[in-house]
N, C-alpha and C positions, 0 to 999 in steps of 0.2 A: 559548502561544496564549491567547488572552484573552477573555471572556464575548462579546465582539461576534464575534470569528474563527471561538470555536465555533459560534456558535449561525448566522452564516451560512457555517459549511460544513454544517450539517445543512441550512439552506434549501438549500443546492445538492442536495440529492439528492432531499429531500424535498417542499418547498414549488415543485411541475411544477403548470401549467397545462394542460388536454387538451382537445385540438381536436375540439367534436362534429362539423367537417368533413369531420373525419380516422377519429372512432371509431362513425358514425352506424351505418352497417350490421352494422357488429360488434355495439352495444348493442343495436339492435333487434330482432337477432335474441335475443340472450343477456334482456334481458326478456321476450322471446315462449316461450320454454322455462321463464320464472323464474313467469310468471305463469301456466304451464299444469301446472308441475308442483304450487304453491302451492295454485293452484285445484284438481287430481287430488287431492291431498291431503282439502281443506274439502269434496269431494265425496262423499271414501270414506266418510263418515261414516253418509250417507242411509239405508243400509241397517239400519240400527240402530232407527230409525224404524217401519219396515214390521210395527207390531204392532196390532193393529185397536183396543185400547186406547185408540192415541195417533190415531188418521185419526176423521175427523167430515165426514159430510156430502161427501166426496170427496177433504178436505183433512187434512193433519197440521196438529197443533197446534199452536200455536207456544212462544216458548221467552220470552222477555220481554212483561211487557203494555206496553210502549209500542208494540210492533211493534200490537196490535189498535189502536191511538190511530190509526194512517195508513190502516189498511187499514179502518175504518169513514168515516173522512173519505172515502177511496176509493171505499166502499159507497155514500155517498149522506146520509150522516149529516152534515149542517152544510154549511156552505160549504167548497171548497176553496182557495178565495184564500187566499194566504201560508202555502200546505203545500206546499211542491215536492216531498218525498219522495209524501205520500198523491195528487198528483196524476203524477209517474214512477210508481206503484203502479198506476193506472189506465188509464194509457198503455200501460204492457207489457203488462196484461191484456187489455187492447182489441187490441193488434198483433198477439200469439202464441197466444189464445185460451184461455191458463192463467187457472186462478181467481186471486181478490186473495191467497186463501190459499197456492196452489203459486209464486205469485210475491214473499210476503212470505217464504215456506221456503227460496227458493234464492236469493234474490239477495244473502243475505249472504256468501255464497260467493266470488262473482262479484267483488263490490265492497270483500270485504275483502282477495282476492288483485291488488289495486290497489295497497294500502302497498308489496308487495313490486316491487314494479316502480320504484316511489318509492325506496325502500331503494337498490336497483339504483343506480340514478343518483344518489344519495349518495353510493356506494362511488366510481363513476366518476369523480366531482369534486372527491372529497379525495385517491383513491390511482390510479386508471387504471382498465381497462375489467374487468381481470384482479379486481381488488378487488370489483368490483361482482355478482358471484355469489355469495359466501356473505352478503354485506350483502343481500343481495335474498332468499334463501332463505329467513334465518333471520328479518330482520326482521318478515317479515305472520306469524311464528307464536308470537310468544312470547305464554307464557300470558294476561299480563293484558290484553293486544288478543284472541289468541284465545275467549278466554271471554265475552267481550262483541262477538264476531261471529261466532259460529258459525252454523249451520243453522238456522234457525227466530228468530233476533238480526234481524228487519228495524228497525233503528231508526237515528238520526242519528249514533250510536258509532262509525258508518263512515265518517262524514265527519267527526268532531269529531278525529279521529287522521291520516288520510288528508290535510283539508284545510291544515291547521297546516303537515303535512309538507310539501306542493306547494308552498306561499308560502314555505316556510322554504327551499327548495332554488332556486328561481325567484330571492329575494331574495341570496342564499350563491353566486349563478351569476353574477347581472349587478352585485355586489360586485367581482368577480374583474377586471373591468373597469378599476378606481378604485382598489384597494388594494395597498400593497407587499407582499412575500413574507410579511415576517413582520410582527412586531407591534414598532413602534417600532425595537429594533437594527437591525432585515432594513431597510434603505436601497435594496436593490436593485429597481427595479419590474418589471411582467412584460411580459418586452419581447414574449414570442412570442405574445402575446393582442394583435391589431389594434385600436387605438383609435380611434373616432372619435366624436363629439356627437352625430351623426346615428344611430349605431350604438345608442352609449348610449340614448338618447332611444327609440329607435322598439323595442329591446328591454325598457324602462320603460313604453311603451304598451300592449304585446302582452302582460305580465305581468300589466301592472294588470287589465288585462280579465279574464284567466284568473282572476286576485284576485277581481273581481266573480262572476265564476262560482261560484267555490269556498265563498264570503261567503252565499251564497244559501241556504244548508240548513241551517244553525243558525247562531244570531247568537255565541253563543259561537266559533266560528269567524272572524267580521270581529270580535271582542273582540282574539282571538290575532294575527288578522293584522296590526290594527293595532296592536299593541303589539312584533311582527314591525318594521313600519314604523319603529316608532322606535326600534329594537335598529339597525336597516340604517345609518339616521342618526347614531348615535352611532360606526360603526365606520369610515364615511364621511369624519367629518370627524377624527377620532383618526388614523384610519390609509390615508388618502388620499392617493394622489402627488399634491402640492401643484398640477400643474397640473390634474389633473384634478378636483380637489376641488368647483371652483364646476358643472362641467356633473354631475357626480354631485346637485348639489343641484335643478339643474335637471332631471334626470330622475326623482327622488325627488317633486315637486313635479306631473312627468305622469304619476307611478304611483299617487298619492295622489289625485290627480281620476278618474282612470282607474277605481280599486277603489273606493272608497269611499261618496263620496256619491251617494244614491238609492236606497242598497240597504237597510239596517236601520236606518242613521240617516240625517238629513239631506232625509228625501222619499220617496215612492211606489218600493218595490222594480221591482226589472227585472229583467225573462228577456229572452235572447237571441229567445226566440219568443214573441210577444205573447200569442196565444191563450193559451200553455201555463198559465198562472195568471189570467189574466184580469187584470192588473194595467193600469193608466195605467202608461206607462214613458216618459215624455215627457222626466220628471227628467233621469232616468239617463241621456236620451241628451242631453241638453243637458249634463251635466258631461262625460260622453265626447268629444262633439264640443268641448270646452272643452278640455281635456286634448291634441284634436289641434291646437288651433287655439293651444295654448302652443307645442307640439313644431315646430309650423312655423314660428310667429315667429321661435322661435331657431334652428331651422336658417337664416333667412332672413337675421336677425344677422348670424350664424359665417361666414355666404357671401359675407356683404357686408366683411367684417374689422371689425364694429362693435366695439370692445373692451369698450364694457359689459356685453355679454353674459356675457364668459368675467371678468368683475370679481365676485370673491367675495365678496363684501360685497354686491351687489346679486342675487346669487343669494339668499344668505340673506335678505334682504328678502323675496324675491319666495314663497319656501317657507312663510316665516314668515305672511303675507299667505295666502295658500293654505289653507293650517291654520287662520288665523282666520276667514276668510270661509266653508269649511266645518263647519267645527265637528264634524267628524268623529274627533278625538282624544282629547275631554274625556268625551265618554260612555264609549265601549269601556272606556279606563283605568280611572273612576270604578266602572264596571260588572264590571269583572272584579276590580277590589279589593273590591266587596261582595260578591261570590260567593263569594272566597278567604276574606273575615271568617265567611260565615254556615257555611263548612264547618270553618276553624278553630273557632266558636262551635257546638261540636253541640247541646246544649242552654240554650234562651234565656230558660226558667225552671225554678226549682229544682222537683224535684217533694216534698223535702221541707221545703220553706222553712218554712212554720208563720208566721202574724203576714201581715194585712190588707195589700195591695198595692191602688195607685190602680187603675181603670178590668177591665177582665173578663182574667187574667189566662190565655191560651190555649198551652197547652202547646207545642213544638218539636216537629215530626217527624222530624226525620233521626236521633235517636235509634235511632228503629225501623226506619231503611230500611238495607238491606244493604247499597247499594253506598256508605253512610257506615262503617260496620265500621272499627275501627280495626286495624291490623294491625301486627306487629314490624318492623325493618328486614330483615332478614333474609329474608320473605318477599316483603319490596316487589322485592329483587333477585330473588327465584326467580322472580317475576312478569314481571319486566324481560329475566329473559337466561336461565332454564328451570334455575338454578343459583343458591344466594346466592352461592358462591366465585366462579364465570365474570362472575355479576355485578359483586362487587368488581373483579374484574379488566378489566372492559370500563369502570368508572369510573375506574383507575387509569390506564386507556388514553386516557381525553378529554382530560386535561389534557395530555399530553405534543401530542397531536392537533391542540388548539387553538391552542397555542404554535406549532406547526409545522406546519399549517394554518387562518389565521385565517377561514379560508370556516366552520371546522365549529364557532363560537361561536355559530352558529344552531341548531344542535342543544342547545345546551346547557338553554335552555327546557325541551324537552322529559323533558330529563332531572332537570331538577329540579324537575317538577310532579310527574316517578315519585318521586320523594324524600320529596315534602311526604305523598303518600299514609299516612305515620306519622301525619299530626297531621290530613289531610282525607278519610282514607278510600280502600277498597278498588277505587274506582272509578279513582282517580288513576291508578295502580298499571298502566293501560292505556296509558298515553302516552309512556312514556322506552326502551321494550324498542325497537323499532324506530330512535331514533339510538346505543340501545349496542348493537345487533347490528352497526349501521353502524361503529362506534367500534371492535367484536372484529374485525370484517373486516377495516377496518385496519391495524391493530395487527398481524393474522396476515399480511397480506401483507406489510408491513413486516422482521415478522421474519426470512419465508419468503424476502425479498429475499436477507439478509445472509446466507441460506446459501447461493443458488441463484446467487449474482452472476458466478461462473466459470465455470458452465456454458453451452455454447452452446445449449442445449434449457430454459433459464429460465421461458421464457414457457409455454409446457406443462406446467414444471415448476408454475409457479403457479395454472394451470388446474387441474392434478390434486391440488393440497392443496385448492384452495379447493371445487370439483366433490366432494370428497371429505368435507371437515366440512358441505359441504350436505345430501348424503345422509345423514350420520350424523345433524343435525336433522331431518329425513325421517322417518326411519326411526323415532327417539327419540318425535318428534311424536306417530305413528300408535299406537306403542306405550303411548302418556300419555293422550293424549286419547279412545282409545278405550275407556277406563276411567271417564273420567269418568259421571256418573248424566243424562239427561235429565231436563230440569228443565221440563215444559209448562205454562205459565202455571195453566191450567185442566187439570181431568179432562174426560172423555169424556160423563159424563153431564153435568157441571156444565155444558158448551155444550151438551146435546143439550136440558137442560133449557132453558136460557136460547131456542134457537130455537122450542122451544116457545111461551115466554112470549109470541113476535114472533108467532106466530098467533093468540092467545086474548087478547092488550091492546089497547088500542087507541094509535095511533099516537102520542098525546102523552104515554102513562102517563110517568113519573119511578118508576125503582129503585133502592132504599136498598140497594147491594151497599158492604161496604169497599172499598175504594178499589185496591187491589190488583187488584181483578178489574172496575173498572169499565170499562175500555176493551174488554176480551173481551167486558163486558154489553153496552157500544155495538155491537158489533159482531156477534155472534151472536143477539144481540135486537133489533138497532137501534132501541134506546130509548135516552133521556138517562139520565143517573145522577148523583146527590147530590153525588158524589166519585168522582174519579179521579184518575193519574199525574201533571195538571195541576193541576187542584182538590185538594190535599190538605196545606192548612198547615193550622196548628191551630184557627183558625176552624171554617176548611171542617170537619176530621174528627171534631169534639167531638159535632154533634148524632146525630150518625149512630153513632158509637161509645157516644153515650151509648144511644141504642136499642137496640143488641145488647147493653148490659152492665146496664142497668137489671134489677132483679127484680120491676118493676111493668110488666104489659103493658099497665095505663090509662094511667100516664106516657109511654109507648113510644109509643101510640097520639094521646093528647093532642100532643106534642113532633112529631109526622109532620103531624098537622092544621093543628098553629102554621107549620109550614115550606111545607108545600103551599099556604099561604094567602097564607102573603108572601114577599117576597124573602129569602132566607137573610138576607144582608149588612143589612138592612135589619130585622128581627125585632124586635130589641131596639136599636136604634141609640142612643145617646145614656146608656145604664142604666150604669151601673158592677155589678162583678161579682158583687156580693151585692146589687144587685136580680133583675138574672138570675138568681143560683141558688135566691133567693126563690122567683119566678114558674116558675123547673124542678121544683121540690119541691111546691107545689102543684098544678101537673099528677097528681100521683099519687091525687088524689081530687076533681079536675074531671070535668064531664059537661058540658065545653061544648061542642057540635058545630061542625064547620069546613066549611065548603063550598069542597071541591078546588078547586083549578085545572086538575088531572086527574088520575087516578086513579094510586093508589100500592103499588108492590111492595116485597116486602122477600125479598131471598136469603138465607139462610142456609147456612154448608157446611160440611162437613167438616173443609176447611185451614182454614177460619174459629176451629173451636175449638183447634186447632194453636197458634193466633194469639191466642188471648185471651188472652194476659197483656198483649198491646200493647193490645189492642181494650179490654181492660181500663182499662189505664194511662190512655187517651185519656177513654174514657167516664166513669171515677168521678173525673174532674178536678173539685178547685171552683177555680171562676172568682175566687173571690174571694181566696183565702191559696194558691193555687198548689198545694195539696196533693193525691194522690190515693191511692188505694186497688184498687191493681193485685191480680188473680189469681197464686195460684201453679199453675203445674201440671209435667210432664213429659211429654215425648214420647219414644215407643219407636217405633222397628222393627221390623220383622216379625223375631220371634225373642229382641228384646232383654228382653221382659220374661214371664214364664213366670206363667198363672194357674189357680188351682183355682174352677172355677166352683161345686162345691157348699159349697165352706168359708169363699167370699169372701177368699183369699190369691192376693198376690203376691210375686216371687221375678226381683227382678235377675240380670243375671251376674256382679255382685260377690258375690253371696252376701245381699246388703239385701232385708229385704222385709218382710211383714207382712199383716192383716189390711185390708180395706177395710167401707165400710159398706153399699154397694151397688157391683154391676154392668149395666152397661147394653151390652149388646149389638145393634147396627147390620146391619141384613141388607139384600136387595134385598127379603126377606118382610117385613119392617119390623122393630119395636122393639123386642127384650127385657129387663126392667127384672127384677131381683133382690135384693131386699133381706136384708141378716142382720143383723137385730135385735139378737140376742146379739153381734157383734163390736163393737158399740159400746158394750157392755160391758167389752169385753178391752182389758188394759194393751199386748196387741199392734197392736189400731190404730194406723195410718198416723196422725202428729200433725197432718198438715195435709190432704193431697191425698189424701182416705179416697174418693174416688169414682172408680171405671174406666171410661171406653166404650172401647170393643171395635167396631172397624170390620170386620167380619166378612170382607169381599171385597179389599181394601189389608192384611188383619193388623196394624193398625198400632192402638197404643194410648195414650191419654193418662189420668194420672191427675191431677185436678185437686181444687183447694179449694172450700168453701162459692159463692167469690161468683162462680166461676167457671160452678159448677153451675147455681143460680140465675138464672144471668142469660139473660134471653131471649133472645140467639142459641142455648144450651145448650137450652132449653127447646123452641124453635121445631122444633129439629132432631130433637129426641132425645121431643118429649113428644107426647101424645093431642091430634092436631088437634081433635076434638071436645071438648076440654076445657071448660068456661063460661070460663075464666078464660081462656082462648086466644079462642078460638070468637066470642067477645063483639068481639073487637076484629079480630081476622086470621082469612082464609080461605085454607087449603090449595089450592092451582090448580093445583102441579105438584110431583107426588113421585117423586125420583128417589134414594130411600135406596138405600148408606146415606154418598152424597156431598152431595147437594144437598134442599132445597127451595126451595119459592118459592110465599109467603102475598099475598093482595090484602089492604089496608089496609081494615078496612070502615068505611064514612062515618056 
């Protein structure tokens, strides 16, 4: 038997077509059980919550600060045109009478046990209906989706996973139509799939729409789909039964009017409900109506026996024609290969370059941001399938998959954006678990096949393996994830302070929080902020990092005055970087006064000095040679590090430790400062990070270096508001040691 005999007798058994005519009721219920047990799952967690620590103001806190990014838009903060998630944040609050906060806390829940239903109907389409319970299980839970949609995760991670998924299953469904069994040898087409133009076509119009739907909640999402789109095309005409090739291209042509233009690119977005966003959508329904007014032409053709219709060459005209006259292709592409560069590129200047660069040279932040983290391969699989082994093996399982159903090369995207996560970060690391749980389902049904083929009770037989490694994920899930640590953007004071702030400012103040917490400031303060999750390239985070790290509170104060005055982007326009750091450096002994624009806050916190070695790195950037002058410090845990308050020692659990030169101790009573004179004497001094604070209520401790100490976040928090050399420039308004403060800028 010979490469072609074998490979279509495995299509005979394996490369089946399945009639959703045939399997609708069965799957809909087997989703309705996939997505309540999923969801039972992402629910049990809540209770974990229930600590007054973590609730503020009647709400729990959440767990990502992009989730505070929607739910201030929500609040009232900005416009909501072109936020559909912070305007659905609104909507449900207004319909079920829950706050923005009980509805940013659960609806990750809700709409992340959605993949698994997706999953589902993967399994369905590559192996039968039987297949699609443990693809649907295991899918919506592997770690690196679950971690980025947990309980208090309201943010667009649920669709940038979710949405990919739907177009890549929609596109892999109405494929099924147009292509032979297999790839190239497979000659056989699929006779038991009904074909018609009209079929094709009007299933190409009903997708696209869904496509526009889906395209609607982050543009990254219409990036994927349409680069989805021209995966579809390439498989079309490669591996298309020759007659059907040309009407595939014509229904590729009304799914690409359908999805696309008027939504991110090409013109004025569209909702389905006008109100809903407040948008013109006049675009969007004129490429819609364009799209149906294609679909009818050519059915009208095909009716009439015109044969240029079904003439391949004049399809690809017509697709080609389409693509250019919307211009819907050239961005997404362009746009998602810059985003793939800047995450490959994590940092875009050296920090210790040394030697004059043209123009003000503004550090990189994904450096500092977590979900760039780089990670082993090894963990990118644990990420993807709760296993690095199971993961090897759910990738060893694609390729045979692909070969032997060429529907599941739409999966393959996703699997090897989990892949690149080695070179673009720990966020990636979310998107490839969901096609290789679909890939292990498979693969196990598959298996489960070759043993179960003789008995007359198979199909049961397959229910109860697959029913069975579901629960064992289940079960695994509940026992993994309920270990994990909650992670609340903010503490309990730090928002109760912040809602404070929204009492006692006035309604246009501007707060200098890092960037981290600037969406929880929009929202528990609803005031604007310097920087946030959106504003934080290196521009944006340098003035404000340089305020927390500077040791001069007139430059700190000078530097807030210059920025309240003028438009950030705008300050120094045209200067190259060693005039700016000129005109930065002489702030530290100006007395020129600025007349606000409105009045200015500055937070300081706790996690902040956690953080100062970034806050650091950012702030003592020069603009001019790229260099900077970052903090050392260390973070403990409550317990990790053992200290003698009368002798000024500290004592690791390695056995490491040593003298320090002072202690500073954080209470809700306020500040206690200690000094031992005599230990910086001692050849036992700590060589660098001789200074301790002692967060008296968290037990958690850092020891840090001179410029760490020094620098005015460290100061603001830890020192004598009344100080002259504080006092002179910032006013204490709200103390909520020994997490937060928060100083008025004085003019």
């Amino acid at each position: 038997m010979n490469i072609k005999e074998t490979y279509e007798t495995f299509l005979e058994s394996k490369a089946k077509s399945f009639s959703w005519a045939n399997d609708w009721r069965w799957m809909s219920i087997c989703c309705l059980c996939i997505y309540a047990a999923v969801l039972a799952l992402r629910v049990s967690f809540a209770g974990r919550w229930d600590n007054e620590l973590l609730w503020v103001g009647g709400e729990r806190l959440l767990s990502t600060h992009d989730a505070y990014f929607w739910l201030a838009k929500a609040k009232g903060l900005g416009s909501l045109v072109g936020y559909p998630l912070a305007e659905a944040a609104k909507i449900i609050s207004e319909w079920t009478g829950a706050s923005l906060g009980t509805v940013g806390f659960w609806a990750p829940a809700f709409l992340g046990a959605l993949v698994a239903v997706v999953c589902a109907l993967w399994g369905w389409l590559l192996a039968g209906r039987e297949a699609a319970i443990f693809a649907g299980l295991a899918g919506a839970l592997t770690p690196g989706f679950f971690y980025r949609s947990r309980l208090g995760y309201f943010d667009t991670d649920l669709f940038t996973l979710l949405g990919p998924l739907v177009v890549a299953w929609m596109l892999a469904y109405w494929s099924e139509l147009h292509t032979k069994r297999g790839w190239f040898l497979g000659s056989r087409t699929n006779d038991e799939r009904e074909f018609s133009p009209l079929k094709s076509m009007s299933m190409a119009l009903v997708f696209g729409l869904v496509t526009r739907f889906v395209c609607l909640w982050h543009y990254d999402i219409q990036n994927m789909s349409v680069c989805y789109f021209l995966l579809t095309l390439m498989v079309v005409v490669v591996n298309s039964v020759p007659e059907r090739r040309a009407w595939g291209l014509w229904s590729l042509a009304i799914y690409l009017i359908a999805a696309f233009p008027g939504t991110v690119y090409g013109g004025p977005g569209y909702w389905f409900v006008k109100e809903l966003l407040h948008l013109d959508s006049y675009w969007a329904l004129f490429y819609i109506a364009m799209a149906v007014v294609v679909m009818a032409g050519c059915w009208f053709a095909d009716s009439r026996n015109v044969a240029l219709v079904s003439n391949l060459w004049v399809a690809c005209a017509g697709l080609f024609v389409f693509i250019l006259l919307t211009g819907v292709v050239n961005s997404p592409v362009i746009a998602t290969l810059d985003k793939l560069g800047d995450y490959f590129n994590h940092i875009a200047v050296s920090s210790s370059g040394g030697g004059a660069v043209e123009g003000p040279a503004f550090p990189s932040i994904l450096q500092s941001v977590i979900e760039a983290k780089l990670i082993p391969l090894s963990e990118i699989l644990e990420r993807g399938a709760f296993n690095s082994f199971v993961g090897g093996v759910a990738l060893l399982l694609a390729l045979p998959i692909v070969v032997l159903r060429p529907a599941a090369i739409f999966l393959l995207p996703l699997i090897v954006l989990q892949l690149l996560g080695i070179k673009m970060g720990v966020r990636f690391s979310m998107f490839g678990g969901a096609a290789m749980m679909v890939c292990l389902g498979v693969g196990v049904y598959w298996a489960s096949e070759l043993v179960l083929k003789k008995f007359a009770w198979k199909q049961w037989g397959h229910i109860g393996i697959q029913v069975a490694l579901g629960i064992i994920v289940l079960l695994y899930c509940h026992a993994q994830y309920s270990k994990q640590p909650l992670t609340p953007v903010i503490t309990k004071s730090h928002a109760e302070a912040l809602q404070i702030l929204e009492k006692i400012s006035p309604a246009d103040s501007r707060v200098w929080t890092w960037w981290d917490w600037g969406y929880a400031t929009q929202y528990y303060a609803g005031r604007v902020t310097t920087i946030d999750g959106g504003e934080h390239s290196g521009q944006d985070v340098f003035p404000t990092a340089l305020v927390m790290s500077t040791h001069s509170p007139q430059q700190a104060s000078q530097l807030i005055g210059a920025y309240s005055t003028f438009k950030t982007k705008n300050l120094w326009k045209g200067q190259s970087g060693a005039q700016m750091m000129g005109a930065i450096d002489q702030m530290k002994n100006s007395e020129k006064t600025y007349a606000f624009r409105a009045p200015q806050y500055i937070v300081v916190t706790w996690k902040d000095l956690t953080i100062s070695k970034w806050i650091t790195f950012y702030g003592n950037w020069n603009l001019a040679t790229g260099d900077t002058k970052q903090a050392r410090l260390s973070n403990f845990a409550p317990g990790q590090l053992g200290f003698n308050i009368k002798k000024g020692a500290v004592l690791n659990r390695d056995g490491g430790g040593g003298l320090v030169s002072d202690i500073t101790i954080l209470s809700e009573q306020g500040v206690d400062k200690k000094e031992y004179y005599l230990n910086k004497l001692s050849p036992q001094l700590l060589p660098r990070t001789r200074h301790l604070l002692i967060n008296e209520v968290s037990r958690q401790s850092v020891l840090m270096d001179r410029t760490a100490y020094r620098s005015l976040l460290t100061r603001l928090l830890t020192g004598d508001a009344d100080d002259p050399e504080i006092s002179k420039y910032f006013k204490l308004v709200v103390d909520k040691l020994p997490f937060v403060r928060i100083y008025e800028v004085v003019q």
